[in-house]
NUFI-713166 format. One record per atom (N, C-alpha, C): residue number from 1; residue in three letters; atom name; x, z, y. Coordinates in steps of 0.05 Angstrom, whole numbers. Last residue first. Example, Ala and Ser with C-alpha at 12.3 -4.5 7.8 and 13.67 -1.06 7.14 Angstrom:
! residues 2
seq->2; type->SER; atom->N; c1->257; c3->142; c2->-45
seq->2; type->SER; atom->CA; c1->273; c3->143; c2->-21
seq->2; type->SER; atom->C; c1->258; c3->157; c2->1
seq->1; type->ALA; atom->N; c1->264; c3->156; c2->-114
seq->1; type->ALA; atom->CA; c1->246; c3->156; c2->-90
seq->1; type->ALA; atom->C; c1->264; c3->156; c2->-66
This chain:
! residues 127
seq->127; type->UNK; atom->N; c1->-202; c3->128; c2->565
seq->127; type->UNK; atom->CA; c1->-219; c3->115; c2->561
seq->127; type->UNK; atom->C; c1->-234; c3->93; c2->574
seq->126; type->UNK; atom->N; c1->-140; c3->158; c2->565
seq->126; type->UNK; atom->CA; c1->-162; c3->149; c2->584
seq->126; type->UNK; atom->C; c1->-182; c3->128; c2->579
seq->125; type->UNK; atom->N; c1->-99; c3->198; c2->535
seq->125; type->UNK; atom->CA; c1->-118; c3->179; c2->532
seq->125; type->UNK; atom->C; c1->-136; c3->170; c2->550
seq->124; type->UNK; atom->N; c1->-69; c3->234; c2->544
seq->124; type->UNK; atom->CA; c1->-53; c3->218; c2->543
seq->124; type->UNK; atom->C; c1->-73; c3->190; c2->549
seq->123; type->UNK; atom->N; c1->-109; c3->276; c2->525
seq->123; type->UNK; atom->CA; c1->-101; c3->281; c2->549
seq->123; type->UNK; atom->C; c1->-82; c3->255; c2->552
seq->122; type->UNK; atom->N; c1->-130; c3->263; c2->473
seq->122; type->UNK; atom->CA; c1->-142; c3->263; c2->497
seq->122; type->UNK; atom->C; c1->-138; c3->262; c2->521
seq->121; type->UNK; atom->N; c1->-80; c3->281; c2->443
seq->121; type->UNK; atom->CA; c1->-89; c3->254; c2->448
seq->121; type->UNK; atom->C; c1->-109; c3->246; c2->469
seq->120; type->UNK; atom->N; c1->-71; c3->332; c2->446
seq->120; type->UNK; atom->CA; c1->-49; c3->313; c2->468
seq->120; type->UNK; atom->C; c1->-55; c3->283; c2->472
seq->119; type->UNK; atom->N; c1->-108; c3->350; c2->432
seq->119; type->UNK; atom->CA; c1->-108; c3->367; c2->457
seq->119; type->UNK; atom->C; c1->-97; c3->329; c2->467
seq->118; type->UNK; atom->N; c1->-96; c3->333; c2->377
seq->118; type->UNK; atom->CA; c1->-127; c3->319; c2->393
seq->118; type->UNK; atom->C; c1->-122; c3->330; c2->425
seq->117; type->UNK; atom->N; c1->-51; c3->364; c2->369
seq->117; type->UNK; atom->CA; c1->-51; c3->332; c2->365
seq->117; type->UNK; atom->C; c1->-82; c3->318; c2->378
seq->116; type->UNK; atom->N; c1->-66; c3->405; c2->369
seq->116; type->UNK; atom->CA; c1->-47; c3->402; c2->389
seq->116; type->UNK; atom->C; c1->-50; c3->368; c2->390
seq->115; type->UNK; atom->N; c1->-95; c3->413; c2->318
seq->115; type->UNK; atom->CA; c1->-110; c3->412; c2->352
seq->115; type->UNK; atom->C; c1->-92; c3->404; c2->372
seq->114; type->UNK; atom->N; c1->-68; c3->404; c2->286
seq->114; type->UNK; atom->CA; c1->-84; c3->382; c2->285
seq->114; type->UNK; atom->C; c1->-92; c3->391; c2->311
seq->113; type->UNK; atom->N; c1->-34; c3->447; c2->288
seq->113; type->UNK; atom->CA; c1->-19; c3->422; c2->290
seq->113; type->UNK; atom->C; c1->-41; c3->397; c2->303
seq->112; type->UNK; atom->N; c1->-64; c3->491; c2->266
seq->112; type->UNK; atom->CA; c1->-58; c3->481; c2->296
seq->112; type->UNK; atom->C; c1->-41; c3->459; c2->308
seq->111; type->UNK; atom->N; c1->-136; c3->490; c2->243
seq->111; type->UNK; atom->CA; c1->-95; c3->477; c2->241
seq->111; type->UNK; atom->C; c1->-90; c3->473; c2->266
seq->110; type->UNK; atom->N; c1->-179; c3->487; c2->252
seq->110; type->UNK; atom->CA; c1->-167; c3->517; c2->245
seq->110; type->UNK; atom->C; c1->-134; c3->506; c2->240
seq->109; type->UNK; atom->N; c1->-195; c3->456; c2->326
seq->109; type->UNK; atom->CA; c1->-192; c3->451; c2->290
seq->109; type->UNK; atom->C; c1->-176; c3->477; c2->279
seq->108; type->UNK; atom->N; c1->-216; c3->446; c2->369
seq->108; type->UNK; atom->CA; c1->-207; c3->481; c2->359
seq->108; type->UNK; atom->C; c1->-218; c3->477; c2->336
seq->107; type->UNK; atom->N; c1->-217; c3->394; c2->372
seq->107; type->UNK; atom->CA; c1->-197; c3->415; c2->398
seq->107; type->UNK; atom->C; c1->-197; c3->440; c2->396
seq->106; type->UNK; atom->N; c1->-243; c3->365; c2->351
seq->106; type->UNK; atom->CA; c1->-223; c3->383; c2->338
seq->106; type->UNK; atom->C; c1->-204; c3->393; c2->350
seq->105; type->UNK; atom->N; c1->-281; c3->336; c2->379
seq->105; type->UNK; atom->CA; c1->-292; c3->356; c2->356
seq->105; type->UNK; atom->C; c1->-269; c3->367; c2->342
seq->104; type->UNK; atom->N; c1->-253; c3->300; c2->400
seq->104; type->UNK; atom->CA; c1->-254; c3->322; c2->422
seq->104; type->UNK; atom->C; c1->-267; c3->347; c2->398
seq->103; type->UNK; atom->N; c1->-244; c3->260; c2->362
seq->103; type->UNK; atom->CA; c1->-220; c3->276; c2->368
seq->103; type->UNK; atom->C; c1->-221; c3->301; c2->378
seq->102; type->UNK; atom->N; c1->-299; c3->242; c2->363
seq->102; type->UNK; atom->CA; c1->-284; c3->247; c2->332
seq->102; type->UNK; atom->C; c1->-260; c3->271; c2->344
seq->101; type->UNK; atom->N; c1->-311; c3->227; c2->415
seq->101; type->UNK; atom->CA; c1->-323; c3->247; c2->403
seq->101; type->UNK; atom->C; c1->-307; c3->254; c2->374
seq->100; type->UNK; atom->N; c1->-272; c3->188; c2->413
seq->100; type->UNK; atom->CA; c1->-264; c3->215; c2->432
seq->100; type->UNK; atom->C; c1->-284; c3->232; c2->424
seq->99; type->UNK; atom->N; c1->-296; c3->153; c2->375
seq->99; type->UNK; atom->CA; c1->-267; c3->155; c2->375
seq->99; type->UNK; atom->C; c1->-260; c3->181; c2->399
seq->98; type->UNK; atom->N; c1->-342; c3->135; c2->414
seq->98; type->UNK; atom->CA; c1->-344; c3->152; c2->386
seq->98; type->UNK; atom->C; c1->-315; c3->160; c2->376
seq->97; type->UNK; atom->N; c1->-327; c3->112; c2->457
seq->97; type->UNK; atom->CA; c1->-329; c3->136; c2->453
seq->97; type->UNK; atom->C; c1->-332; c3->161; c2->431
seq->96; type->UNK; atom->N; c1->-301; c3->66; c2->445
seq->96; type->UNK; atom->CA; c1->-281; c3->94; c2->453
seq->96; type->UNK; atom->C; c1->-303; c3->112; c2->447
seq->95; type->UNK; atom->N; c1->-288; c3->25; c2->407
seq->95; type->UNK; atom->CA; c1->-313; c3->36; c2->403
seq->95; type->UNK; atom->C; c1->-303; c3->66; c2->417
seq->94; type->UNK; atom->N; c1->-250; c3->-9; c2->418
seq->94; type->UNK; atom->CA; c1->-265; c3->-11; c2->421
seq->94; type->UNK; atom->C; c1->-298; c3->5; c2->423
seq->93; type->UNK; atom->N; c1->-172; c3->4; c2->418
seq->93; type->UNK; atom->CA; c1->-206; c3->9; c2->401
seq->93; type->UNK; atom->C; c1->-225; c3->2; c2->427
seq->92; type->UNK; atom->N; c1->-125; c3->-19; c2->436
seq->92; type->UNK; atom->CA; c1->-149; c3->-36; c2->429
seq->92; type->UNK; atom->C; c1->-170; c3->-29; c2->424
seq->91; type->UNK; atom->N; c1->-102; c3->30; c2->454
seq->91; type->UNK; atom->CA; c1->-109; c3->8; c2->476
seq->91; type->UNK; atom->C; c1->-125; c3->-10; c2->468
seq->90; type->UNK; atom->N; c1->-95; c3->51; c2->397
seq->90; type->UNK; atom->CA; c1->-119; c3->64; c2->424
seq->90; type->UNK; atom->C; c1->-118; c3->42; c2->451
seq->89; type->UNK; atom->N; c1->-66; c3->55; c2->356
seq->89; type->UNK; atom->CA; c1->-75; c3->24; c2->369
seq->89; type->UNK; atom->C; c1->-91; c3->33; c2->386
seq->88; type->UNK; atom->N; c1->-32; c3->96; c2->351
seq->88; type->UNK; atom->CA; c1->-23; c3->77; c2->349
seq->88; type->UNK; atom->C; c1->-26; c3->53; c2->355
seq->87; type->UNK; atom->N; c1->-82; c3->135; c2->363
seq->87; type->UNK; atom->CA; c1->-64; c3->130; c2->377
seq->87; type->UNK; atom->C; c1->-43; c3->111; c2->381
seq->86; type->UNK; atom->N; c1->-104; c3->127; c2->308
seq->86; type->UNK; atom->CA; c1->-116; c3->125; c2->336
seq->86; type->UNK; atom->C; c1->-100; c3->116; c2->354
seq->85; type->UNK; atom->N; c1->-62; c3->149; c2->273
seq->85; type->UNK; atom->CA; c1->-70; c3->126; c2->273
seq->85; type->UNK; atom->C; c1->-85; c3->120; c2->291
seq->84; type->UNK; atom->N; c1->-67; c3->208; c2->285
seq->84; type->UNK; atom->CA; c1->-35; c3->186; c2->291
seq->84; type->UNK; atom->C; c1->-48; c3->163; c2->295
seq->83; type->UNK; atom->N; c1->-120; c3->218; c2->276
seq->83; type->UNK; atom->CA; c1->-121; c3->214; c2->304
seq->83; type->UNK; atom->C; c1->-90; c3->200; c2->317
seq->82; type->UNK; atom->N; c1->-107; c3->212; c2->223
seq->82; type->UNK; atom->CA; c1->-119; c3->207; c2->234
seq->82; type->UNK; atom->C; c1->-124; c3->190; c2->261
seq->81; type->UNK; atom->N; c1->-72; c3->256; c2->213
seq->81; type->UNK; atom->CA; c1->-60; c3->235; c2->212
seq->81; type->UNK; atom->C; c1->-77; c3->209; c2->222
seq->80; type->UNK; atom->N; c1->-111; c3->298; c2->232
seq->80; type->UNK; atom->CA; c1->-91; c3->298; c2->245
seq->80; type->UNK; atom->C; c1->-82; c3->270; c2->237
seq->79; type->UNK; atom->N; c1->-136; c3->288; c2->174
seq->79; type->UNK; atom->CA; c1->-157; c3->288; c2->214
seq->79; type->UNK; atom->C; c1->-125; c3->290; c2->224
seq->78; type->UNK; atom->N; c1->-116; c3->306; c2->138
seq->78; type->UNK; atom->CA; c1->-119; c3->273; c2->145
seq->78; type->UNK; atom->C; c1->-129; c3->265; c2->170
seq->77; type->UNK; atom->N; c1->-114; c3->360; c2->154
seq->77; type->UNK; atom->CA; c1->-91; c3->342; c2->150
seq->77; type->UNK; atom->C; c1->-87; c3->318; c2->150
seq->76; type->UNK; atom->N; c1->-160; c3->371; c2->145
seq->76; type->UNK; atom->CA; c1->-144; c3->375; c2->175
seq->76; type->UNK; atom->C; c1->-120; c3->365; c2->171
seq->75; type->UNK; atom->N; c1->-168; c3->365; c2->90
seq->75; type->UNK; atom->CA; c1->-178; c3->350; c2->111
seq->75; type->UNK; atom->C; c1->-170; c3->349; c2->133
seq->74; type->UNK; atom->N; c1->-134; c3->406; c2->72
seq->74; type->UNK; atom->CA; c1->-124; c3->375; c2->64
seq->74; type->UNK; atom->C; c1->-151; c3->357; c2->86
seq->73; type->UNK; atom->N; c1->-156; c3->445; c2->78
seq->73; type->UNK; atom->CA; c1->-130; c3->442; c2->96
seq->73; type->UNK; atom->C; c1->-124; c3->417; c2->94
seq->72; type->UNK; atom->N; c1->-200; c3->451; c2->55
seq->72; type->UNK; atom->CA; c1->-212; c3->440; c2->86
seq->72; type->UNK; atom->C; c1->-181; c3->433; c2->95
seq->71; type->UNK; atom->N; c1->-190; c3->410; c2->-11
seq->71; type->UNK; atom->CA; c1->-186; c3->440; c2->12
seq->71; type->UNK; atom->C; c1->-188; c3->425; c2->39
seq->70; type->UNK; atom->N; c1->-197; c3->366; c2->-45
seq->70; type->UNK; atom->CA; c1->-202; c3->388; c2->-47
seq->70; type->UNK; atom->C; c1->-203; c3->413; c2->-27
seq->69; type->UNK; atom->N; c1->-244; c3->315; c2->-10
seq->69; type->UNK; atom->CA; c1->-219; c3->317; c2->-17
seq->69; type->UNK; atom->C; c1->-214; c3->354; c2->-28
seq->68; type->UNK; atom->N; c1->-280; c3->259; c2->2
seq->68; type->UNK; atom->CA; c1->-277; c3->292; c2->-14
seq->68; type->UNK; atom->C; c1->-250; c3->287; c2->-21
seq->67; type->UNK; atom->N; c1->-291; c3->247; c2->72
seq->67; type->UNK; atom->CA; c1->-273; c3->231; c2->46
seq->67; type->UNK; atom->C; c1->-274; c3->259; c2->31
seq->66; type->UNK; atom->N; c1->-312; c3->259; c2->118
seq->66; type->UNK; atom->CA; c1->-324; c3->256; c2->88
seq->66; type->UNK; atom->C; c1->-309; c3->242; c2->65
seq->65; type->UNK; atom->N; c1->-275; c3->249; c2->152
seq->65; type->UNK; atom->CA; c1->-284; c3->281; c2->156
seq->65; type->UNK; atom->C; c1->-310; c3->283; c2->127
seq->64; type->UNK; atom->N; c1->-267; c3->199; c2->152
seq->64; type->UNK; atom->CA; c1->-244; c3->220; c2->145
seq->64; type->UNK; atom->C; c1->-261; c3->245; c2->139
seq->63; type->UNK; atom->N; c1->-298; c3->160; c2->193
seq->63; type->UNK; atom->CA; c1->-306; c3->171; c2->163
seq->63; type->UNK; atom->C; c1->-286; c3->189; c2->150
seq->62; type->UNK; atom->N; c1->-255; c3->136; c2->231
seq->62; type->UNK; atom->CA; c1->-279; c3->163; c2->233
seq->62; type->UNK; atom->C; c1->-297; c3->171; c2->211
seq->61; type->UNK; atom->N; c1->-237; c3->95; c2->201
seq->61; type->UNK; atom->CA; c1->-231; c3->119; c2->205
seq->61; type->UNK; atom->C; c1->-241; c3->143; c2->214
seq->60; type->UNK; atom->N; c1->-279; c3->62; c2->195
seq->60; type->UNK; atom->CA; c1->-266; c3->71; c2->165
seq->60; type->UNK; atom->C; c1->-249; c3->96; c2->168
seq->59; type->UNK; atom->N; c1->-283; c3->44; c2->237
seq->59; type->UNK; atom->CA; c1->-304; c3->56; c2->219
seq->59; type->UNK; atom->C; c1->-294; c3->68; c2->199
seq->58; type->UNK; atom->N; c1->-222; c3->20; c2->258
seq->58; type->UNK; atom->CA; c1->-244; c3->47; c2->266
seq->58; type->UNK; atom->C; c1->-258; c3->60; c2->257
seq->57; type->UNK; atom->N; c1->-227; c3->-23; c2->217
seq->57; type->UNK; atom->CA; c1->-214; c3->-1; c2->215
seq->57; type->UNK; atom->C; c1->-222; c3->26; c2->228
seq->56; type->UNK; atom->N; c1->-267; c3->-53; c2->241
seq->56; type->UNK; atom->CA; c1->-274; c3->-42; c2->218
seq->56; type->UNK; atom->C; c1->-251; c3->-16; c2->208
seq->55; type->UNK; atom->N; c1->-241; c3->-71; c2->289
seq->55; type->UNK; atom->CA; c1->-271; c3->-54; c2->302
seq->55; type->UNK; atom->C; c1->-273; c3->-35; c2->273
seq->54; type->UNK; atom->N; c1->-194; c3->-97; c2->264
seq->54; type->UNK; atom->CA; c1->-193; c3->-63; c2->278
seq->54; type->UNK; atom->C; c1->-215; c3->-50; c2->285
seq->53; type->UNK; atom->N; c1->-190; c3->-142; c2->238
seq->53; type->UNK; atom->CA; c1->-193; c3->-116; c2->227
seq->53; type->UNK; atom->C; c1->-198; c3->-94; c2->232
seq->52; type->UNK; atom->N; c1->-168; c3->-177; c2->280
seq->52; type->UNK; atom->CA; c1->-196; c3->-183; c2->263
seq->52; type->UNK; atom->C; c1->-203; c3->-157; c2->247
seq->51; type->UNK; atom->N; c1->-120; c3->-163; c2->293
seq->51; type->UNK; atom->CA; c1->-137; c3->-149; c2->311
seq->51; type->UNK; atom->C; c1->-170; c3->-157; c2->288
seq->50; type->UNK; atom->N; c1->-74; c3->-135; c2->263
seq->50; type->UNK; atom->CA; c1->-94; c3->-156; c2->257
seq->50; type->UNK; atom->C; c1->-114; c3->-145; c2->267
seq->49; type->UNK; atom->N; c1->-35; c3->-106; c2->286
seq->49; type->UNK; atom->CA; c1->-26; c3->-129; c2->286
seq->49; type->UNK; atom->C; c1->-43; c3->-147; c2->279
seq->48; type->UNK; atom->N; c1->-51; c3->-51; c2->293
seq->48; type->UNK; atom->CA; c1->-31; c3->-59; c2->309
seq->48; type->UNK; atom->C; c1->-31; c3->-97; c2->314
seq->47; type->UNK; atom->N; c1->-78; c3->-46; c2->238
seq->47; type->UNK; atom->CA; c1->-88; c3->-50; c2->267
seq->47; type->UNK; atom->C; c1->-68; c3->-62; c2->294
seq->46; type->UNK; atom->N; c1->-40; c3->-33; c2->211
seq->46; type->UNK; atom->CA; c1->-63; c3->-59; c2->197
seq->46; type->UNK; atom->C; c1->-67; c3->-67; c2->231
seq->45; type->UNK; atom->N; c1->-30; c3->21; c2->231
seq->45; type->UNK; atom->CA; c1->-13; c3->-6; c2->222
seq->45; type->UNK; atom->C; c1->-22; c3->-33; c2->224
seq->44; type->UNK; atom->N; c1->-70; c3->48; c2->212
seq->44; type->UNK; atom->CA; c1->-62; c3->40; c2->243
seq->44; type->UNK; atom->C; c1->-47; c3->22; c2->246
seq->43; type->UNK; atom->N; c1->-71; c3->37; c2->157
seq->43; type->UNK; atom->CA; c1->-92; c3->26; c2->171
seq->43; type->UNK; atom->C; c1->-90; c3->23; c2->198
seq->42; type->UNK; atom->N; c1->-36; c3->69; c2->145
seq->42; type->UNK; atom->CA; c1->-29; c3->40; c2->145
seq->42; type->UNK; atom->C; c1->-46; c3->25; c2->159
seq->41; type->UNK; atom->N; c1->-59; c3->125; c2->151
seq->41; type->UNK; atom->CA; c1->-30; c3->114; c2->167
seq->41; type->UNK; atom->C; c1->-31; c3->82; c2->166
seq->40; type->UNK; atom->N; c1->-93; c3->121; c2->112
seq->40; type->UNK; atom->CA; c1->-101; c3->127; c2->139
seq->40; type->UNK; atom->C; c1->-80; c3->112; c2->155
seq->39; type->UNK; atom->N; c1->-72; c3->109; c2->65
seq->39; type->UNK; atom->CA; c1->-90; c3->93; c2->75
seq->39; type->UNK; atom->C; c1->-90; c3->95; c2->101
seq->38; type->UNK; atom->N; c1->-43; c3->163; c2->66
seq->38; type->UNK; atom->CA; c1->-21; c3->131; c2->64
seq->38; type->UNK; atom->C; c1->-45; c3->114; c2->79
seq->37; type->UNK; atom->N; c1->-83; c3->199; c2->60
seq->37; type->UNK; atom->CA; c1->-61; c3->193; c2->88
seq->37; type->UNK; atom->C; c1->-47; c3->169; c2->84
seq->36; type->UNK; atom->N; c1->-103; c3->170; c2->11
seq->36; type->UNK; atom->CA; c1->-125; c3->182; c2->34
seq->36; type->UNK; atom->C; c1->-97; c3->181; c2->51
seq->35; type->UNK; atom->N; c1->-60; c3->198; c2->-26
seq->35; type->UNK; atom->CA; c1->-65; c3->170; c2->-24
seq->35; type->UNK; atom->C; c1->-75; c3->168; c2->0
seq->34; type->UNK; atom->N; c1->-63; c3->249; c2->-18
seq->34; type->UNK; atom->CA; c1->-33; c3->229; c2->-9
seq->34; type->UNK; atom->C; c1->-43; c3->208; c2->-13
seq->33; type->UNK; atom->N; c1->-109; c3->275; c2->-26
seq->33; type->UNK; atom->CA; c1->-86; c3->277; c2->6
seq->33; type->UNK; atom->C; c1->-71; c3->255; c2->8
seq->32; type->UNK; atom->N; c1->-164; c3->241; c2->-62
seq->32; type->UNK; atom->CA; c1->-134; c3->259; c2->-65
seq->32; type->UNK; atom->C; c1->-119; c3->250; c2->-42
seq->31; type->UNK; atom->N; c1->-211; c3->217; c2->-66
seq->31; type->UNK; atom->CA; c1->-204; c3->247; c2->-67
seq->31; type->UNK; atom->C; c1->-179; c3->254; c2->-69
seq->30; type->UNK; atom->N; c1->-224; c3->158; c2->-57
seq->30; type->UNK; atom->CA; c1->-212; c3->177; c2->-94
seq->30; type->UNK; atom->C; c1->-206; c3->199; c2->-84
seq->29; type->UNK; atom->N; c1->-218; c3->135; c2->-15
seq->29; type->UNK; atom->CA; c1->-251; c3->161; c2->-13
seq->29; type->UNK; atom->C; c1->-242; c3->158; c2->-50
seq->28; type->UNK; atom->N; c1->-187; c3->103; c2->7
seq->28; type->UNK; atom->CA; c1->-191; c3->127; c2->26
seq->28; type->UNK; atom->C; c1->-202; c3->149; c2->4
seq->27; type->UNK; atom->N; c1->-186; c3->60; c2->-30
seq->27; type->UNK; atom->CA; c1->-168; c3->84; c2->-32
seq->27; type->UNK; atom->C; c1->-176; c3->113; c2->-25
seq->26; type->UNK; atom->N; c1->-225; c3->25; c2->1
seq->26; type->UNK; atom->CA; c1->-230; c3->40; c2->-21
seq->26; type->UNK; atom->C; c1->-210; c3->58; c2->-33
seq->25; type->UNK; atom->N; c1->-184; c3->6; c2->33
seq->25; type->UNK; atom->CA; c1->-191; c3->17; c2->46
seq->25; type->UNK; atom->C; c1->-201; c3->30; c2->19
seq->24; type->UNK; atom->N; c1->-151; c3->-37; c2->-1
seq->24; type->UNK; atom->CA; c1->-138; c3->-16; c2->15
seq->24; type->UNK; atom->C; c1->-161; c3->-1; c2->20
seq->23; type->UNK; atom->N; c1->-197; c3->-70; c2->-5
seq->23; type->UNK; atom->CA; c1->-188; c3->-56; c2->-26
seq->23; type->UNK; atom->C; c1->-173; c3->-32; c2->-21
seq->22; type->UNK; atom->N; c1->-204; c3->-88; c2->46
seq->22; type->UNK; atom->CA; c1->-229; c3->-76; c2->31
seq->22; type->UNK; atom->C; c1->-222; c3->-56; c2->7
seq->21; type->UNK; atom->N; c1->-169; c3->-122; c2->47
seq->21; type->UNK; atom->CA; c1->-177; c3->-103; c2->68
seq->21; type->UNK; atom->C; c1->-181; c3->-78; c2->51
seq->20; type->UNK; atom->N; c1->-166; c3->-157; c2->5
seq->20; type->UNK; atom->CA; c1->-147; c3->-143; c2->7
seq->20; type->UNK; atom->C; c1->-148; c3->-122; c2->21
seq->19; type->UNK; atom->N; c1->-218; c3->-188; c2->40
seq->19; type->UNK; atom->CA; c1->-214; c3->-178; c2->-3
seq->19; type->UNK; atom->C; c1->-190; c3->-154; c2->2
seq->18; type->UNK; atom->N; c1->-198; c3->-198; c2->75
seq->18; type->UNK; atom->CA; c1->-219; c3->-188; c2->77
seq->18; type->UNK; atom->C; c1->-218; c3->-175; c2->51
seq->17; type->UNK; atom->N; c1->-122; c3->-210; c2->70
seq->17; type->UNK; atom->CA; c1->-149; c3->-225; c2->74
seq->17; type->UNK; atom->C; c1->-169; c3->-195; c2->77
seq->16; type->UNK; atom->N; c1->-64; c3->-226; c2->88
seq->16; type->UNK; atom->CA; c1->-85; c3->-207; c2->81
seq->16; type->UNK; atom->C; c1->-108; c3->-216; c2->93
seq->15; type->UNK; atom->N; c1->-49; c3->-279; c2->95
seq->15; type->UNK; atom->CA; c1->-49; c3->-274; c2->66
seq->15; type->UNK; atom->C; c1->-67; c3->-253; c2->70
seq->14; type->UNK; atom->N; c1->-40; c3->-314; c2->141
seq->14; type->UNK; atom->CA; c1->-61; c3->-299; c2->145
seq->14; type->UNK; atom->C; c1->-80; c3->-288; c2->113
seq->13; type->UNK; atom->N; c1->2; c3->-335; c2->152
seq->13; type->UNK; atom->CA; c1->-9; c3->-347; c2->135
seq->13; type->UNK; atom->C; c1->-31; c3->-339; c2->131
seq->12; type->UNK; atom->N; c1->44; c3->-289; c2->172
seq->12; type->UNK; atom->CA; c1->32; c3->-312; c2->197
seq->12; type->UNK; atom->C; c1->14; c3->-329; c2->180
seq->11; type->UNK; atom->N; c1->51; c3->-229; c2->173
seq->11; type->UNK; atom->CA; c1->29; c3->-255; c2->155
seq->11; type->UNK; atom->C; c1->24; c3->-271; c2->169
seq->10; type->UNK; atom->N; c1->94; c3->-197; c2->191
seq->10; type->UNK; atom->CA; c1->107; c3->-224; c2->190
seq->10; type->UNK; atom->C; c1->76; c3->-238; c2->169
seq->9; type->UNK; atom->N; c1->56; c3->-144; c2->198
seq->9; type->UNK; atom->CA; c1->64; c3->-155; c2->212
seq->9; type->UNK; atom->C; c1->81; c3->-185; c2->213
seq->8; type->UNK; atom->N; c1->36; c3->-142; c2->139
seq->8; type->UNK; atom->CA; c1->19; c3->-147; c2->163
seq->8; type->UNK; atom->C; c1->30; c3->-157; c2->186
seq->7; type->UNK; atom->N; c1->82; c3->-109; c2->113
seq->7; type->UNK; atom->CA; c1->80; c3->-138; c2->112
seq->7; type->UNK; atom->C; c1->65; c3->-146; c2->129
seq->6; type->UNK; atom->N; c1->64; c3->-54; c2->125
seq->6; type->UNK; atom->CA; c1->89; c3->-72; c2->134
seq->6; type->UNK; atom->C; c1->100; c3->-95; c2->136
seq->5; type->UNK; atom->N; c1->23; c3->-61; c2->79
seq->5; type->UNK; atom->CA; c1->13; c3->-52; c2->112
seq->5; type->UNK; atom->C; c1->46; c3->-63; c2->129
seq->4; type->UNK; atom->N; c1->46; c3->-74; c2->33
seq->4; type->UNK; atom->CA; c1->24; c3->-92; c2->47
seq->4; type->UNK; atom->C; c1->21; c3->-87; c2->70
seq->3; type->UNK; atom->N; c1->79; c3->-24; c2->26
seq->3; type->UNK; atom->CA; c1->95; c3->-39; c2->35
seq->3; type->UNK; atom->C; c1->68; c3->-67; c2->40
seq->2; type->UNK; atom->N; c1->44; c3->15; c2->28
seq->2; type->UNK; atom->CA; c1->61; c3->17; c2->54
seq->2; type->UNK; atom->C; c1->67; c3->-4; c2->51
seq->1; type->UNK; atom->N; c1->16; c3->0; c2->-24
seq->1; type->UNK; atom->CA; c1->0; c3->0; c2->0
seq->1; type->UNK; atom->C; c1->17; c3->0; c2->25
């Protein structure tokens, strides 16, 4: 999966397709941290460079907060990597506000990593 999301950037042939999207993304929601954050992370990736992908990457990312995963820590953990991936393409999202309601709902997330990380995305962020 890292190394398709790294490839995104030299597909001048426009190999990742919709099929391939789609498949990456069904990762998200098998229940387990490490796959779920590779997805998350690549997907900002994805975004960076195939803009045809990004209104749907969005969706896919504000769905985090229902991916089952076992412990609320492992959710605040993908919500933090999350909001990385926001920030990686936040000049293109499109759908701001729902994307600042996702972030601003964890400005007193029980991780403090993850709130520092929505504090600093908001504040960096101008919609």
């Amino acid at each position: 999966m890292d190394i398709i999301a790294n490839l995104t950037t030299a597909d001048l042939d426009n190999k990742f397709d919709s099929l391939l999207f789609r498949k990456c993304c069904g990762f998200l929601h098998e229940g387990n941290l490490i796959t779920a954050a590779h997805v998350v992370e690549n997907l900002g990736k994805i975004a960076q460079v195939k803009p045809q992908f990004q209104e749907e990457i969005t969706k896919q990312l504000l769905l985090v907060e229902t991916v089952p995963l076992p412990t609320e820590e492992c959710r605040n953990i993908l919500v933090d990597k999350t909001i990385n991936a926001f920030n990686s393409y936040c000049n293109k999202i499109t759908d701001k506000e729902r994307v600042t309601t996702f972030v601003k709902r964890h400005l007193h997330n029980s991780r403090n990593a993850t709130k520092v990380k929505a504090e600093k995305f908001l504040k960096n962020w101008k919609p």
